[in-house]
N, C-alpha and C positions, 0 to 999 in steps of 0.2 A: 448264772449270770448271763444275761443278755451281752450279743457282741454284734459289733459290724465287721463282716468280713469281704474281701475282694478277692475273688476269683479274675486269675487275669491270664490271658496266653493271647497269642497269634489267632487269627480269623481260623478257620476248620480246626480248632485243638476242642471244641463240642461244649462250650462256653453254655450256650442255653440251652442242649441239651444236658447238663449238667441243673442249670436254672432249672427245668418242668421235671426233673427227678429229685430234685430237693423239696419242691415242693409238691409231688405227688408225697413223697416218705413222712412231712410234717404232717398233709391232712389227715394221712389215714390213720397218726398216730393221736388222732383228736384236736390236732393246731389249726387257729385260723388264719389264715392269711391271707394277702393283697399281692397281685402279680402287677409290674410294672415295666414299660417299654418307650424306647423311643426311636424312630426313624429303622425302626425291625422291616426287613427288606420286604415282606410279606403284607405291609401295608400299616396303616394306624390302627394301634389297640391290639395286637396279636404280639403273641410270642411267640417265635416261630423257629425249629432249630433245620440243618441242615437234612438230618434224617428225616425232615419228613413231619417231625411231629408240630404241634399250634394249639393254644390256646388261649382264649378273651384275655387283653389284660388291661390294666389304663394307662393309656398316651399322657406321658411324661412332656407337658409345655415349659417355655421358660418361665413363665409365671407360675405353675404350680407349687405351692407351700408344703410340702413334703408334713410339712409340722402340724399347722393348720388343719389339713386334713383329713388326717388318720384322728388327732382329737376331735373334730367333729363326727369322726364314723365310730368313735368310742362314746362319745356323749351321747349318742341319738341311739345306744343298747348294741354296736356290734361289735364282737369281741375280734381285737388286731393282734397275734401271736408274734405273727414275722409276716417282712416285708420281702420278696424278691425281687429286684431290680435289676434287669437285662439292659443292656445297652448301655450303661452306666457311665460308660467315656462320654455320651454326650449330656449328661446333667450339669447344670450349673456348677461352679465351687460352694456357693450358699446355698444349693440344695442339698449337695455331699454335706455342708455342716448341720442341715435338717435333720438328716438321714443320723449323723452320731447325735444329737439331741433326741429325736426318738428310742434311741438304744439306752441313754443316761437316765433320762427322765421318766422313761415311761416302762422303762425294759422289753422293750420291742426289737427282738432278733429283725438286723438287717443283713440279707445276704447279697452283695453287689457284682456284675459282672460285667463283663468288660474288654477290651484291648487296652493299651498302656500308651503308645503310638502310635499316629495318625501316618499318611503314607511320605511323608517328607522327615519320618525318625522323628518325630517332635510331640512330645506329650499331648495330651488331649490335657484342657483345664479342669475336667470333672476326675480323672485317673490321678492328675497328680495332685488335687485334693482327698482322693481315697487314700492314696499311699501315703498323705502325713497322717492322717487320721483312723485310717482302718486301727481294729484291735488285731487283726493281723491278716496278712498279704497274701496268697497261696497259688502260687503258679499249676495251672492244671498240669498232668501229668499225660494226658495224650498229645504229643511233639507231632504239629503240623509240618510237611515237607516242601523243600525246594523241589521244582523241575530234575533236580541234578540227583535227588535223593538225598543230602544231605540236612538238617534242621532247619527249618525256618523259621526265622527270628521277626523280618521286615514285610508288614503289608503292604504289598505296589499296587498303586493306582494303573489300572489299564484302562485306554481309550482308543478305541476301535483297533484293539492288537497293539498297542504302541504303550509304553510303559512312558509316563510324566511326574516331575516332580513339583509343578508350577500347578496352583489353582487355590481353590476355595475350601478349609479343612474337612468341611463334614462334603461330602457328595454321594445319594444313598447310589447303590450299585448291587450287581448279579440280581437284578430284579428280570422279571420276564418279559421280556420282550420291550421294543421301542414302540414308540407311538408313532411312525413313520420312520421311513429309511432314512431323510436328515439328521434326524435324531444321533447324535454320537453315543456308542456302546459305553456302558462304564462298566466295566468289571477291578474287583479287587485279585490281586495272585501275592502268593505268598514265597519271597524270597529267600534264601540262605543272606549273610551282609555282603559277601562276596558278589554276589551278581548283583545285587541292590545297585553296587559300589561301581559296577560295571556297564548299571542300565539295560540288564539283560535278560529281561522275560525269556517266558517260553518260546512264543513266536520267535522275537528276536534271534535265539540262539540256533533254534532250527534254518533260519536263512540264514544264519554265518555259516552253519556246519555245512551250506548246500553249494555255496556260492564258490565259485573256481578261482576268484580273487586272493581268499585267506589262505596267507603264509600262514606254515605251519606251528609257527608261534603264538599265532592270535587266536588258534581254535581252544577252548577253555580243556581246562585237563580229564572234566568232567563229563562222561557219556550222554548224548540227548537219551530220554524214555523213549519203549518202546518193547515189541513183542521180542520177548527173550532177551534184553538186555538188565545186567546188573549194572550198579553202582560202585566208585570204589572210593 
């Protein structure tokens, strides 16, 4: 039986490295498939994971027909097994309902991947359509880390070292380099809820811990990183 499944965890838990070995393991088992992406930090039409690894895939627009289109690459002789769809928090909601209409109707394995929440803890519209719909939900199992060592649960928006909760949902980030020094940095980091809760990047925590201000109630209980330091 055909299924649609969502793979979902925090930014570094290996989301689309998980994506390019699922679907290296269907081709070589004779399946064919379609790789699919959007706003992949590595530029348009690439799947691209942390390790390093990338390959072709199709930019996912808002207009794109999820439905439409894989019947058209069926009708014109090419065989659709399974779809993999990376970036998946940023598809439409009536693309996610393409995406289970392809799995019902045509029996086309979709596998969807994703974050769950945007950097202000608030669902993404295409995730919380996966999770009424998937045939089921599967949190990866590699647990991305706080600064502190502890789990990380919250993707923080960082802008030039400065952690923000205010702005526009999607903003792509940890791409390479600015286009000039005006250019503000945007990087994502990935929080435990506790310092989310606290506004407390790495940066941040490190100039608390330095600053000759901080009573010794305000330094978190938690160790900054660092050569030879554990966590507790």
């Amino acid at each position: 039986m055909a299924e649609l499944a969502f793979f979902t965890g925090t930014m570094d838990c290996g989301k689309s490295t998980l994506a390019l070995q699922m679907d290296h393991t269907h081709a070589t088992r004779g399946r064919a498939g379609l790789l699919f992406t959007k706003h992949d930090r590595s530029g348009a039409a690439v799947l691209s994971s942390r390790l390093g690894l990338t390959k072709e895939a199709l930019e996912v627009t808002d207009d794109l027909d999820f439905w439409e289109f894989v019947v058209s690459q069926v009708t014109n002789g090419r065989r659709v097994d399974y779809l993999i769809c990376d970036e998946a928090q940023f598809y439409t909601p009536v693309q996610v309902e393409q995406l289970a209409r392809l799995v019902d109707e045509l029996g086309v394995d979709v596998f969807a991947f994703g974050i769950t929440a945007d950097f202000r803890t608030q669902l993404f519209p295409g995730s919380r359509r996966l999770i009424e719909l998937a045939d089921r939900t599967q949190q990866l199992q590699v647990q991305a880390l706080c600064w502190c060592g502890k789990a990380a649960t919250v993707n923080a928006r960082v802008i030039d070292g400065v952690m923000v909760v205010e702005g526009e949902q999607v903003v792509v980030g940890d791409v390479a380099g600015a286009d000039d020094e005006a250019t503000p940095v945007v990087e994502y980091e990935m929080l435990c809820r506790r310092h989310y809760m606290r506004r407390m990047n790495a940066s941040a925590a490190r100039a608390q811990s330095l600053s000759p201000e901080v009573l010794p109630f305000d330094l978190d209980l938690c160790p900054l990183p660092g050569p030879g330091r554990t966590t507790t």
